[in-house]
mmCIF entry with sequence, helices, sheets and N, C-alpha, C, O atoms, coordinates in Angstrom:
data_MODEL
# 
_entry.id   MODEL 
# 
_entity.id                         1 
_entity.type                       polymer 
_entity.pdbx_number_of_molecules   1 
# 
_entity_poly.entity_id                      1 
_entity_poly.type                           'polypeptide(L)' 
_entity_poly.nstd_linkage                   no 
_entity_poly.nstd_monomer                   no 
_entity_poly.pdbx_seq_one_letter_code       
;(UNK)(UNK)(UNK)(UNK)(UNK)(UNK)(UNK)(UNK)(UNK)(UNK)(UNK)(UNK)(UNK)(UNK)(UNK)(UNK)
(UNK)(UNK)(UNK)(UNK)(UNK)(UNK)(UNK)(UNK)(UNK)(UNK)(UNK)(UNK)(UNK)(UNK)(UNK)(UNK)
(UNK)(UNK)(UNK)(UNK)(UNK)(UNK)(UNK)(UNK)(UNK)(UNK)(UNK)(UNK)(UNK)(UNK)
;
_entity_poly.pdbx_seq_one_letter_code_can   XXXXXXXXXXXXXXXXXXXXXXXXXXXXXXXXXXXXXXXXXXXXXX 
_entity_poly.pdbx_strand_id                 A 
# 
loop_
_entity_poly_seq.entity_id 
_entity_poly_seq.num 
_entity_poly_seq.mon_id 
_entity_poly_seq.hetero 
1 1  UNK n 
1 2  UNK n 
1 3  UNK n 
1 4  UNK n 
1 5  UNK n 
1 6  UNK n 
1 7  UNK n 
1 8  UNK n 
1 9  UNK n 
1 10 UNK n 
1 11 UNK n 
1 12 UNK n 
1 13 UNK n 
1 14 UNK n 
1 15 UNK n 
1 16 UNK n 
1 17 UNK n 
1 18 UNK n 
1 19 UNK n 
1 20 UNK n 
1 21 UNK n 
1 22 UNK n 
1 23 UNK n 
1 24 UNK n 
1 25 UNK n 
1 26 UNK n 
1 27 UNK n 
1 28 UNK n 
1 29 UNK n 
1 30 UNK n 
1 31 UNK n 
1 32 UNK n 
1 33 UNK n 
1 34 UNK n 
1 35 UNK n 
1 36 UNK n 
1 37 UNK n 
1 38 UNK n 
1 39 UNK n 
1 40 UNK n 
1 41 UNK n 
1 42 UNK n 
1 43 UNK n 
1 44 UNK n 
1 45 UNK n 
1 46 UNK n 
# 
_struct_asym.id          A 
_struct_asym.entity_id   1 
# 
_struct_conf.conf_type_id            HELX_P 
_struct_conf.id                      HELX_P1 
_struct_conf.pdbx_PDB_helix_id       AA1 
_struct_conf.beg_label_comp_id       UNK 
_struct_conf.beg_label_asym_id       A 
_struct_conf.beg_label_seq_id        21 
_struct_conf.pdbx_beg_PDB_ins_code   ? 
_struct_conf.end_label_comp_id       UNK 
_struct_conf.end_label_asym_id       A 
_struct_conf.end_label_seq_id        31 
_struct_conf.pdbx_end_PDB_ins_code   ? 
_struct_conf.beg_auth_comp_id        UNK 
_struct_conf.beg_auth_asym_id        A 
_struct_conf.beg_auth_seq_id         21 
_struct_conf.end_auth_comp_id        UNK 
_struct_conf.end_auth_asym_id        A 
_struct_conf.end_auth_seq_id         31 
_struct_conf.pdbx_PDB_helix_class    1 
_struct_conf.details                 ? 
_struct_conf.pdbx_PDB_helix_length   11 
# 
_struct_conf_type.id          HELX_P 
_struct_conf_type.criteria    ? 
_struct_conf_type.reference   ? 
# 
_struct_sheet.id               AA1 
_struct_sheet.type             ? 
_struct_sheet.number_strands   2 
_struct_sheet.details          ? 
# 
_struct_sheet_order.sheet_id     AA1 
_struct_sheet_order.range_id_1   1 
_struct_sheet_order.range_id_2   2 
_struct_sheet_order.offset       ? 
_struct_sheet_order.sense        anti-parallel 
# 
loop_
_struct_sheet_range.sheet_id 
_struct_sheet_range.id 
_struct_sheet_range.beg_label_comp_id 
_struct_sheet_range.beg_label_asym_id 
_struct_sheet_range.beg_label_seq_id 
_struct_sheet_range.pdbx_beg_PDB_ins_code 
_struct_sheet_range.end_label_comp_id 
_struct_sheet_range.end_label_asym_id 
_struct_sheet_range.end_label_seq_id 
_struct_sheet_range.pdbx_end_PDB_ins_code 
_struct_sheet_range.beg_auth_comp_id 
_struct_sheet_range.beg_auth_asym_id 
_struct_sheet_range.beg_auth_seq_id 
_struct_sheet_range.end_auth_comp_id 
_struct_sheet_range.end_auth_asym_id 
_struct_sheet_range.end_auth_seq_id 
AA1 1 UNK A 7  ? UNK A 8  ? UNK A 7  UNK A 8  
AA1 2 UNK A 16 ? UNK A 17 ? UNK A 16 UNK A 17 
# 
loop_
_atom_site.group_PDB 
_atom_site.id 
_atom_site.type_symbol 
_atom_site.label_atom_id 
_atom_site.label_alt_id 
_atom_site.label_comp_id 
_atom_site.label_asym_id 
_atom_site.label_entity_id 
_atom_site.label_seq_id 
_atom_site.pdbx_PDB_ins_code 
_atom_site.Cartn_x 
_atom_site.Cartn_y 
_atom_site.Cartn_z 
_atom_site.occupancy 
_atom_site.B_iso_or_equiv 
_atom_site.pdbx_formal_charge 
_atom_site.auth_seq_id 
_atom_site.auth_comp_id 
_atom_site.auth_asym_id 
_atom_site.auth_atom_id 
_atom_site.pdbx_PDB_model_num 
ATOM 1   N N  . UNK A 1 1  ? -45.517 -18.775 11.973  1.00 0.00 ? 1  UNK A N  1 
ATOM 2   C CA . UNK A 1 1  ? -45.280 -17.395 11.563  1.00 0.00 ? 1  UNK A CA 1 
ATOM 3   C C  . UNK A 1 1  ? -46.485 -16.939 10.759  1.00 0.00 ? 1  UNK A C  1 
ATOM 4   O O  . UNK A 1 1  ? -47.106 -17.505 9.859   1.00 0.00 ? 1  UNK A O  1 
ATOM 5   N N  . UNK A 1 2  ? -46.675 -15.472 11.476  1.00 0.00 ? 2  UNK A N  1 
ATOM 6   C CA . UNK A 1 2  ? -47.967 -15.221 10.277  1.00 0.00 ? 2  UNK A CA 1 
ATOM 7   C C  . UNK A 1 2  ? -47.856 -13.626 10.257  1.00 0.00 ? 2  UNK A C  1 
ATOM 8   O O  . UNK A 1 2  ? -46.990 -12.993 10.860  1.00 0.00 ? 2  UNK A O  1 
ATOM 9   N N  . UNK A 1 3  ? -48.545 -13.255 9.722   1.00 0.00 ? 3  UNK A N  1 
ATOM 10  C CA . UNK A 1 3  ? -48.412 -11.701 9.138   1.00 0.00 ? 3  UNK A CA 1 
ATOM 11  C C  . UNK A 1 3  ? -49.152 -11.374 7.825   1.00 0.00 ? 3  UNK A C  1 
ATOM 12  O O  . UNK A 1 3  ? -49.753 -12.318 7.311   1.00 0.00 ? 3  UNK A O  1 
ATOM 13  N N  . UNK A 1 4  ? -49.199 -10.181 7.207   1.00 0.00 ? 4  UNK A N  1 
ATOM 14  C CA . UNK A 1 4  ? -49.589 -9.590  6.227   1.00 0.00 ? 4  UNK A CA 1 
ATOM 15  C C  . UNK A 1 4  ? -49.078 -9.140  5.018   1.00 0.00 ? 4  UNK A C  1 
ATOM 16  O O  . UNK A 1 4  ? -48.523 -8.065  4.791   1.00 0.00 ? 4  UNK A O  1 
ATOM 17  N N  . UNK A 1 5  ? -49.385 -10.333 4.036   1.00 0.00 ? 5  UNK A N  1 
ATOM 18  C CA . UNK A 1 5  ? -48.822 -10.043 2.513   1.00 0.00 ? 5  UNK A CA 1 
ATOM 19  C C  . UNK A 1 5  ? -49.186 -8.686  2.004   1.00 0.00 ? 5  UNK A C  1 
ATOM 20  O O  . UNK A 1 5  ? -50.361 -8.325  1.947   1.00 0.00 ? 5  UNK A O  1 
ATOM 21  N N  . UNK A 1 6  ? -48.063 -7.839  1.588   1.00 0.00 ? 6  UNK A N  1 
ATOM 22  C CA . UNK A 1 6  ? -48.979 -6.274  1.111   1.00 0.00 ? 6  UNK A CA 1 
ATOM 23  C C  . UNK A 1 6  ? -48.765 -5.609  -0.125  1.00 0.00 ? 6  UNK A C  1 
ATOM 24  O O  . UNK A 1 6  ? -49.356 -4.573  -0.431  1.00 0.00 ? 6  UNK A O  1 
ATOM 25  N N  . UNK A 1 7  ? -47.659 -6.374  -1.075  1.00 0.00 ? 7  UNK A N  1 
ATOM 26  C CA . UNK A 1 7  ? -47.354 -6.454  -1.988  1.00 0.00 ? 7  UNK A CA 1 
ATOM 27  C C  . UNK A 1 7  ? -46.457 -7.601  -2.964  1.00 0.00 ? 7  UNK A C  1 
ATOM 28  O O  . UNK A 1 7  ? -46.048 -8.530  -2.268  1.00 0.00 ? 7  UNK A O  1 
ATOM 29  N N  . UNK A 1 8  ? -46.134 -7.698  -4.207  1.00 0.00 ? 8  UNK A N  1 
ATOM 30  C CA . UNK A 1 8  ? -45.771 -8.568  -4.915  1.00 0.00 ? 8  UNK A CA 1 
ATOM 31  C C  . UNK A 1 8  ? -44.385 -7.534  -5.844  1.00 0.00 ? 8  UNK A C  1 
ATOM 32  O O  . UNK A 1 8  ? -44.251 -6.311  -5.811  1.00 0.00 ? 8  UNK A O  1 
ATOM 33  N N  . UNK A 1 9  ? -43.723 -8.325  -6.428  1.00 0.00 ? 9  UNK A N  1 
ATOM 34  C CA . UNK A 1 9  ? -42.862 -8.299  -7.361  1.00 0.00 ? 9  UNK A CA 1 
ATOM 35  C C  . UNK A 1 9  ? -43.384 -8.034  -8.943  1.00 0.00 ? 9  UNK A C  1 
ATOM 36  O O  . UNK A 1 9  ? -44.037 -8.984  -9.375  1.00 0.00 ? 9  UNK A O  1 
ATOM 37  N N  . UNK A 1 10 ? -43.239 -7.091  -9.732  1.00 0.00 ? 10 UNK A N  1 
ATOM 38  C CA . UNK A 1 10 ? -44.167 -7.213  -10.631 1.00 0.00 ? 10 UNK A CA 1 
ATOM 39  C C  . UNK A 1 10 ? -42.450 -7.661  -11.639 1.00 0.00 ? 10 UNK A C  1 
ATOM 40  O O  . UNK A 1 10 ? -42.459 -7.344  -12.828 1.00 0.00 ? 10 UNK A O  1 
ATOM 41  N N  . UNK A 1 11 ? -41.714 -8.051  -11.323 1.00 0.00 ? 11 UNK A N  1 
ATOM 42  C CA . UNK A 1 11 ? -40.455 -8.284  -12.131 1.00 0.00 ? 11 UNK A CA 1 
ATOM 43  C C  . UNK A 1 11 ? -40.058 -9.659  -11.567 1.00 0.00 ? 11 UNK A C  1 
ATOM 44  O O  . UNK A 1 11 ? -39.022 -10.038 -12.112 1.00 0.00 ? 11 UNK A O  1 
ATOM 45  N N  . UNK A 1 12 ? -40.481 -10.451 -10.749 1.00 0.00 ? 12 UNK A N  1 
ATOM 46  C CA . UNK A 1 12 ? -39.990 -11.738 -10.146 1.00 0.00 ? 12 UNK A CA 1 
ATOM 47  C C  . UNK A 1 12 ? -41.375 -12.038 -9.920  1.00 0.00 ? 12 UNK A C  1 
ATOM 48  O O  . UNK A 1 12 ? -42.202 -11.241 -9.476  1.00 0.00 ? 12 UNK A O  1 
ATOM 49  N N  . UNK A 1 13 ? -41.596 -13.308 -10.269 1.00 0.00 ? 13 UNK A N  1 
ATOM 50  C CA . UNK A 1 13 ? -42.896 -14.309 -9.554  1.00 0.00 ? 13 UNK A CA 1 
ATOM 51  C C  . UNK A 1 13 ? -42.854 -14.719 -8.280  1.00 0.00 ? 13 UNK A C  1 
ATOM 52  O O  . UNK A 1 13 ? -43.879 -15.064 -7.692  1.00 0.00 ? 13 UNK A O  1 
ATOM 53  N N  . UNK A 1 14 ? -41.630 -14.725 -7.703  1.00 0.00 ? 14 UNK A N  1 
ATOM 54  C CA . UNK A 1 14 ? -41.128 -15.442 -6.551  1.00 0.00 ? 14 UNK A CA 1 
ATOM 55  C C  . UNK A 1 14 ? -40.916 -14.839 -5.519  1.00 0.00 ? 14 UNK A C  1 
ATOM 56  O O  . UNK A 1 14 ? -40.433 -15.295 -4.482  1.00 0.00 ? 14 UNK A O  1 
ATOM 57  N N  . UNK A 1 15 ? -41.417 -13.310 -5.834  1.00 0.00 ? 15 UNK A N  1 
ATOM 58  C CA . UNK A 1 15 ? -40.896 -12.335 -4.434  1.00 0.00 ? 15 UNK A CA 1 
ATOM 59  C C  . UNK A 1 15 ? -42.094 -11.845 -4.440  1.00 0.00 ? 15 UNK A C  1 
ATOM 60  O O  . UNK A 1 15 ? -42.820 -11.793 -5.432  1.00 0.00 ? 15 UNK A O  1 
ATOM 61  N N  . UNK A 1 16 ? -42.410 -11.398 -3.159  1.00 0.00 ? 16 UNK A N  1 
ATOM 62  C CA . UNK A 1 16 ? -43.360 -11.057 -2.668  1.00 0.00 ? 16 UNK A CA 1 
ATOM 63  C C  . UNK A 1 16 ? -43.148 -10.217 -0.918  1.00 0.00 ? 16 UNK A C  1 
ATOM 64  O O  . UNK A 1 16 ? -42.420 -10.711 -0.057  1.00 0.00 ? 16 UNK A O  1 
ATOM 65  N N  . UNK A 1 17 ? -43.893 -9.007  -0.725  1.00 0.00 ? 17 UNK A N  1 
ATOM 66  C CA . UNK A 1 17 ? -43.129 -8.294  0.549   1.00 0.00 ? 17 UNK A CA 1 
ATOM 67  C C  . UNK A 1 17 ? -44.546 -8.360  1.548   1.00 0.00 ? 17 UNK A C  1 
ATOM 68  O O  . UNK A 1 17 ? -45.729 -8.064  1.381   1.00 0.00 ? 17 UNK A O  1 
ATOM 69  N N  . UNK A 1 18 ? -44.076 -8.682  2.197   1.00 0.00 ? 18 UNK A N  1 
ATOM 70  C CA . UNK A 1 18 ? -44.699 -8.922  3.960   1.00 0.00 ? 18 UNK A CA 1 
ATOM 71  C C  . UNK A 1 18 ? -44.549 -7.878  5.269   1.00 0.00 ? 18 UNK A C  1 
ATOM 72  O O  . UNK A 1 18 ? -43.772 -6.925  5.204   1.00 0.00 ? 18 UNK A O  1 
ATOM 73  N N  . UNK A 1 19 ? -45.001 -8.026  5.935   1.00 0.00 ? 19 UNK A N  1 
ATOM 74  C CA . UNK A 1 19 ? -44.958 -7.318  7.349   1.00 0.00 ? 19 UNK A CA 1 
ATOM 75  C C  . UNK A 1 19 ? -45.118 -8.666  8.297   1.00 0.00 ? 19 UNK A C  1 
ATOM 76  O O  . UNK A 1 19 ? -45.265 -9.806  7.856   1.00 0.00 ? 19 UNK A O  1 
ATOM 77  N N  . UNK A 1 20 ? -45.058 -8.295  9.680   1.00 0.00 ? 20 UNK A N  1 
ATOM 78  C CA . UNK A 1 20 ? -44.994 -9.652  10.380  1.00 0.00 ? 20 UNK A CA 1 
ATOM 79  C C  . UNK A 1 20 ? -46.330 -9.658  11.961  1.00 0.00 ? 20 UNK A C  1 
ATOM 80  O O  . UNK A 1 20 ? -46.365 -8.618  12.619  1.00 0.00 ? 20 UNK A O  1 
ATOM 81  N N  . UNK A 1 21 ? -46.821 -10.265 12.184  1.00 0.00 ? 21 UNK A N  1 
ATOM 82  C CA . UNK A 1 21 ? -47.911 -10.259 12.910  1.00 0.00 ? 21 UNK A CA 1 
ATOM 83  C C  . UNK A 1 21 ? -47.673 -8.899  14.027  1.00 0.00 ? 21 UNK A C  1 
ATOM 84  O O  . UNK A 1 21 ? -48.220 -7.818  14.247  1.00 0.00 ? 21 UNK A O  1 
ATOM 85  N N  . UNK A 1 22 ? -46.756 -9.519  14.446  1.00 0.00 ? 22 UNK A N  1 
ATOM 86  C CA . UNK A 1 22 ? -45.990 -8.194  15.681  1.00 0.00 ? 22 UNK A CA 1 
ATOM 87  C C  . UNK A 1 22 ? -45.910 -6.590  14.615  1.00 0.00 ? 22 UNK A C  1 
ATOM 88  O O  . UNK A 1 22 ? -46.564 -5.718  15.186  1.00 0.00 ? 22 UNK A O  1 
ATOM 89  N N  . UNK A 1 23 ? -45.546 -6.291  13.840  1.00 0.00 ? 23 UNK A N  1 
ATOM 90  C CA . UNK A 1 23 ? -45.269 -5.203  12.891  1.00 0.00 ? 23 UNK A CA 1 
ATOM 91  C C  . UNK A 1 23 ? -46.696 -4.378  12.530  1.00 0.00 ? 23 UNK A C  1 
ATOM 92  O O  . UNK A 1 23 ? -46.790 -3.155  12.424  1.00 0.00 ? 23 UNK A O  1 
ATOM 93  N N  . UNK A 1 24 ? -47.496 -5.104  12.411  1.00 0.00 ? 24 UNK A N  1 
ATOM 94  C CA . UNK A 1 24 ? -48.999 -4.846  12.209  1.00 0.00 ? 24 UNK A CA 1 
ATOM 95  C C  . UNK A 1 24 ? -50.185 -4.965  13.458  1.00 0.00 ? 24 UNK A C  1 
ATOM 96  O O  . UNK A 1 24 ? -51.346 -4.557  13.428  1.00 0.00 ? 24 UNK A O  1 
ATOM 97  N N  . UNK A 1 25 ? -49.469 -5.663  14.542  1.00 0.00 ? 25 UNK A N  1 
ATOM 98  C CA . UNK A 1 25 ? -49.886 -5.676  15.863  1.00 0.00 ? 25 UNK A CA 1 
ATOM 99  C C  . UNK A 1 25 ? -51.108 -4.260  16.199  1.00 0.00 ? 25 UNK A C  1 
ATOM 100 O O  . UNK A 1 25 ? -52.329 -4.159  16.088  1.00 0.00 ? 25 UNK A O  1 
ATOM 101 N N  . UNK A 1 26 ? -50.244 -3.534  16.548  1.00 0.00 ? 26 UNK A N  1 
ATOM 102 C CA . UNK A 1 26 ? -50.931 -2.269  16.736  1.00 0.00 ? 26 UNK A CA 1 
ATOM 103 C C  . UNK A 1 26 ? -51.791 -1.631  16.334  1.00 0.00 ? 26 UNK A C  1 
ATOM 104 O O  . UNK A 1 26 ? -52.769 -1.210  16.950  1.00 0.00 ? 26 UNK A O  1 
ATOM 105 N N  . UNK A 1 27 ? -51.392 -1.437  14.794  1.00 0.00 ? 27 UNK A N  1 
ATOM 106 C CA . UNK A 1 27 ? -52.374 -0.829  13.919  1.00 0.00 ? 27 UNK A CA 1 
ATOM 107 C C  . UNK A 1 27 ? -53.717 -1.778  14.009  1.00 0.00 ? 27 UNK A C  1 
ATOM 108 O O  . UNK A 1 27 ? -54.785 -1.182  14.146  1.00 0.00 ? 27 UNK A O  1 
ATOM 109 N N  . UNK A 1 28 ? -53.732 -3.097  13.946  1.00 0.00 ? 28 UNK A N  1 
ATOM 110 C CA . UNK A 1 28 ? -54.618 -4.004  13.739  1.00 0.00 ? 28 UNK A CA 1 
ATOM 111 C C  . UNK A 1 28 ? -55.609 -3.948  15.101  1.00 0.00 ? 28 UNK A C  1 
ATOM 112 O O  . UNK A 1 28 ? -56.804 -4.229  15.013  1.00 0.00 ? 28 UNK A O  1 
ATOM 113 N N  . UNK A 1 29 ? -55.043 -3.595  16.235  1.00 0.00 ? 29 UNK A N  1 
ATOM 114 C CA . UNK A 1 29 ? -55.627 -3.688  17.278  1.00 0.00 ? 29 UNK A CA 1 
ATOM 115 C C  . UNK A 1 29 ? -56.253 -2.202  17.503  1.00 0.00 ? 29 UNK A C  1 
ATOM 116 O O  . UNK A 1 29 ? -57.216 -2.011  18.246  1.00 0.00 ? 29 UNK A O  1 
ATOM 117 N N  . UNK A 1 30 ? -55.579 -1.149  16.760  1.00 0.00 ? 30 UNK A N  1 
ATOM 118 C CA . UNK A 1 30 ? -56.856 0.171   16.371  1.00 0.00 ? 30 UNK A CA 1 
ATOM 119 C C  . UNK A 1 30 ? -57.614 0.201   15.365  1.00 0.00 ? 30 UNK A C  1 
ATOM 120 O O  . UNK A 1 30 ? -58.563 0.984   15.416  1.00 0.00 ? 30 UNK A O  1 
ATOM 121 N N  . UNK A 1 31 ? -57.430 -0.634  14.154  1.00 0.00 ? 31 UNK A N  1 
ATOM 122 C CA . UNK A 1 31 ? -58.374 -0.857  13.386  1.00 0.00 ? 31 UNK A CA 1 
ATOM 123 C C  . UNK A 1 31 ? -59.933 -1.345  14.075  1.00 0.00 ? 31 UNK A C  1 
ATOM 124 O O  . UNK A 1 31 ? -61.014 -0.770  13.943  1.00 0.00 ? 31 UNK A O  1 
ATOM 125 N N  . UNK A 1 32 ? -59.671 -2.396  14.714  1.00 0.00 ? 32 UNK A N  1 
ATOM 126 C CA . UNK A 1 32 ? -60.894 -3.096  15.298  1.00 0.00 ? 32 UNK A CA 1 
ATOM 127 C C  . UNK A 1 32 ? -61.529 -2.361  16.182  1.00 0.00 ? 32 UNK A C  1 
ATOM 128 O O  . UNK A 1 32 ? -62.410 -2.952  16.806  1.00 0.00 ? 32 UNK A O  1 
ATOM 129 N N  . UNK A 1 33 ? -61.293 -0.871  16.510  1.00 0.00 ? 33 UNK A N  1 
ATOM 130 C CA . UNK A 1 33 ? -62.236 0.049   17.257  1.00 0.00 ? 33 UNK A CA 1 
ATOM 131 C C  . UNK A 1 33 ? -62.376 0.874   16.854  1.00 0.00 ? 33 UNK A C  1 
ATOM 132 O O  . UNK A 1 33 ? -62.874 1.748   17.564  1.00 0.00 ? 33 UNK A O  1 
ATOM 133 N N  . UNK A 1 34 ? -62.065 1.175   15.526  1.00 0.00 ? 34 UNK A N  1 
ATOM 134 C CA . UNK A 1 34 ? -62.660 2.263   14.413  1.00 0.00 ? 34 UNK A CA 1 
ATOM 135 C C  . UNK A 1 34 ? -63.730 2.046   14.108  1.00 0.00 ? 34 UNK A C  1 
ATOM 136 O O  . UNK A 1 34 ? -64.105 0.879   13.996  1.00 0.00 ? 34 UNK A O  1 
ATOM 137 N N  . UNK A 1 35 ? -64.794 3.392   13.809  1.00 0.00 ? 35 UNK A N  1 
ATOM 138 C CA . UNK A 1 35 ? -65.908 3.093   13.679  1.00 0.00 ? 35 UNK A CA 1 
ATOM 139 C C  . UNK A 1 35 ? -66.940 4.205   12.235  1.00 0.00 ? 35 UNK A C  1 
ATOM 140 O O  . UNK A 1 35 ? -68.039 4.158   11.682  1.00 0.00 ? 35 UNK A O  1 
ATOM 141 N N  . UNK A 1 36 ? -65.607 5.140   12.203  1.00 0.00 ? 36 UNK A N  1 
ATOM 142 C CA . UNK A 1 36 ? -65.706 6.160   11.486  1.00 0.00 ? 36 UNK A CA 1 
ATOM 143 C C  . UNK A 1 36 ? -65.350 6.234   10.384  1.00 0.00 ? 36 UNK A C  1 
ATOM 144 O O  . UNK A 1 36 ? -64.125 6.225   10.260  1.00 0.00 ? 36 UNK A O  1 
ATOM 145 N N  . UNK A 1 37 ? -66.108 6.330   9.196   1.00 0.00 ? 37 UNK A N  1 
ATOM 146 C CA . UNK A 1 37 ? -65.975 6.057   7.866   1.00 0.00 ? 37 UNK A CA 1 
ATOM 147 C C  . UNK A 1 37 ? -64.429 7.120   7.107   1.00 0.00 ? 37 UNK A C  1 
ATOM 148 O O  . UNK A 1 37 ? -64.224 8.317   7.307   1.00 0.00 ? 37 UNK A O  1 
ATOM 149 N N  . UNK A 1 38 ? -63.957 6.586   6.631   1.00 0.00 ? 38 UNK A N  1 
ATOM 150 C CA . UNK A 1 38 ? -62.768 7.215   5.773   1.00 0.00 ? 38 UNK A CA 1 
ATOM 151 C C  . UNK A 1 38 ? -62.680 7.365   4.350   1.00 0.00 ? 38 UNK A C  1 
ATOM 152 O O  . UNK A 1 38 ? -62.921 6.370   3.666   1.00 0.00 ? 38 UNK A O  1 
ATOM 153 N N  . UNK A 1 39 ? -62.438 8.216   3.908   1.00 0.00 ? 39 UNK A N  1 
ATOM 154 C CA . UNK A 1 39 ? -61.987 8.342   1.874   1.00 0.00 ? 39 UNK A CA 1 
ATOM 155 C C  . UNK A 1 39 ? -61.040 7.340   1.845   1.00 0.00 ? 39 UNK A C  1 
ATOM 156 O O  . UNK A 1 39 ? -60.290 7.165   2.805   1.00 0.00 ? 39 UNK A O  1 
ATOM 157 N N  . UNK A 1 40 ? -60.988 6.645   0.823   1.00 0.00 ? 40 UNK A N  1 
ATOM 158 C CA . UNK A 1 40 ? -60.372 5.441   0.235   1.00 0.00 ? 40 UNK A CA 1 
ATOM 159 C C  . UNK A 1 40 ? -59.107 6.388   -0.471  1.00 0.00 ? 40 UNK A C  1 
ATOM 160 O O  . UNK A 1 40 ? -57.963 5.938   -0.530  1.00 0.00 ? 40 UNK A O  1 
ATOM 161 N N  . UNK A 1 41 ? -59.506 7.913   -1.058  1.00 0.00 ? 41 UNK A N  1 
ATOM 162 C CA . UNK A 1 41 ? -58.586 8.584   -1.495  1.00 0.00 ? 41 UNK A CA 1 
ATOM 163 C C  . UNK A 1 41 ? -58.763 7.759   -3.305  1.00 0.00 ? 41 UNK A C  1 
ATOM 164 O O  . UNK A 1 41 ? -59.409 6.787   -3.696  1.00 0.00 ? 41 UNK A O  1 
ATOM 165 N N  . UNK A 1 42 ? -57.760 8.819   -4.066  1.00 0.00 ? 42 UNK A N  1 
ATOM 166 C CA . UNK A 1 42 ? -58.309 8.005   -5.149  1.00 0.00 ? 42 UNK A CA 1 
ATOM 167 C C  . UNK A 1 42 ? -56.957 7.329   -5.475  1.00 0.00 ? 42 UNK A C  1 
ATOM 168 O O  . UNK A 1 42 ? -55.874 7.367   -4.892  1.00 0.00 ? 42 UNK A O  1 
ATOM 169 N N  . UNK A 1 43 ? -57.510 6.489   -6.970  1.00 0.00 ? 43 UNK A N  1 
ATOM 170 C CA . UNK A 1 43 ? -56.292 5.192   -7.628  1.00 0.00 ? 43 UNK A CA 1 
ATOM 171 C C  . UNK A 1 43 ? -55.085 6.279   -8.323  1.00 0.00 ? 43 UNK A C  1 
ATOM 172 O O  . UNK A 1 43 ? -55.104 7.271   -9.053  1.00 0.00 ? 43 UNK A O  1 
ATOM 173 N N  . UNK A 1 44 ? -54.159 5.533   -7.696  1.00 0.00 ? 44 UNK A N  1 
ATOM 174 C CA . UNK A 1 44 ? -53.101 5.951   -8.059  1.00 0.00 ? 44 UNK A CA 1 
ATOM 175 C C  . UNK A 1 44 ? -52.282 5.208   -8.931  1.00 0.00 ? 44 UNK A C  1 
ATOM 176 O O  . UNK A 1 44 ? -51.328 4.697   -8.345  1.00 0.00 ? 44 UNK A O  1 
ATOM 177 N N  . UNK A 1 45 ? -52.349 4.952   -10.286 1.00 0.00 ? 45 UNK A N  1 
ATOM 178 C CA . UNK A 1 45 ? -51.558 3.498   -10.778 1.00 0.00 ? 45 UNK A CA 1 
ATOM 179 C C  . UNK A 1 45 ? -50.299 3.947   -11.274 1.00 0.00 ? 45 UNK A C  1 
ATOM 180 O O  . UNK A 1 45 ? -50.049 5.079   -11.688 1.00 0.00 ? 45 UNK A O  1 
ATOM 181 N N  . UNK A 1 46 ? -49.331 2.726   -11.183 1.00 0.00 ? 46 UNK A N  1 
ATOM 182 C CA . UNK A 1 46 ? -47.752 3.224   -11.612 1.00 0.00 ? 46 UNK A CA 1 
ATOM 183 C C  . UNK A 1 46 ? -47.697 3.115   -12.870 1.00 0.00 ? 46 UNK A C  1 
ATOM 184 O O  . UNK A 1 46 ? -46.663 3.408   -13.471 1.00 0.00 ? 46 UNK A O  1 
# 
């Protein structure tokens, strides 16, 4: 099993939230033919 860690628990050490290889499939497979620069946008902190 594999996939993409994309956040954490800031109230539990032990949790942590994922997506799953298939879930990110797609996007990942248009990422890799992007070629065109994007704004990062700015920090948003909670």
């Amino acid at each position: 099993v594999y996939g993409m860690v994309f956040a954490r628990s800031t109230s539990d050490a032990e949790t942590g939230y994922a997506l799953t290889a298939a879930e990110v499939a797609a996007d990942a497979r248009r990422a890799a033919a992007a070629t065109a620069a994007v704004d990062t946008g700015r920090l948003v902190a909670a």
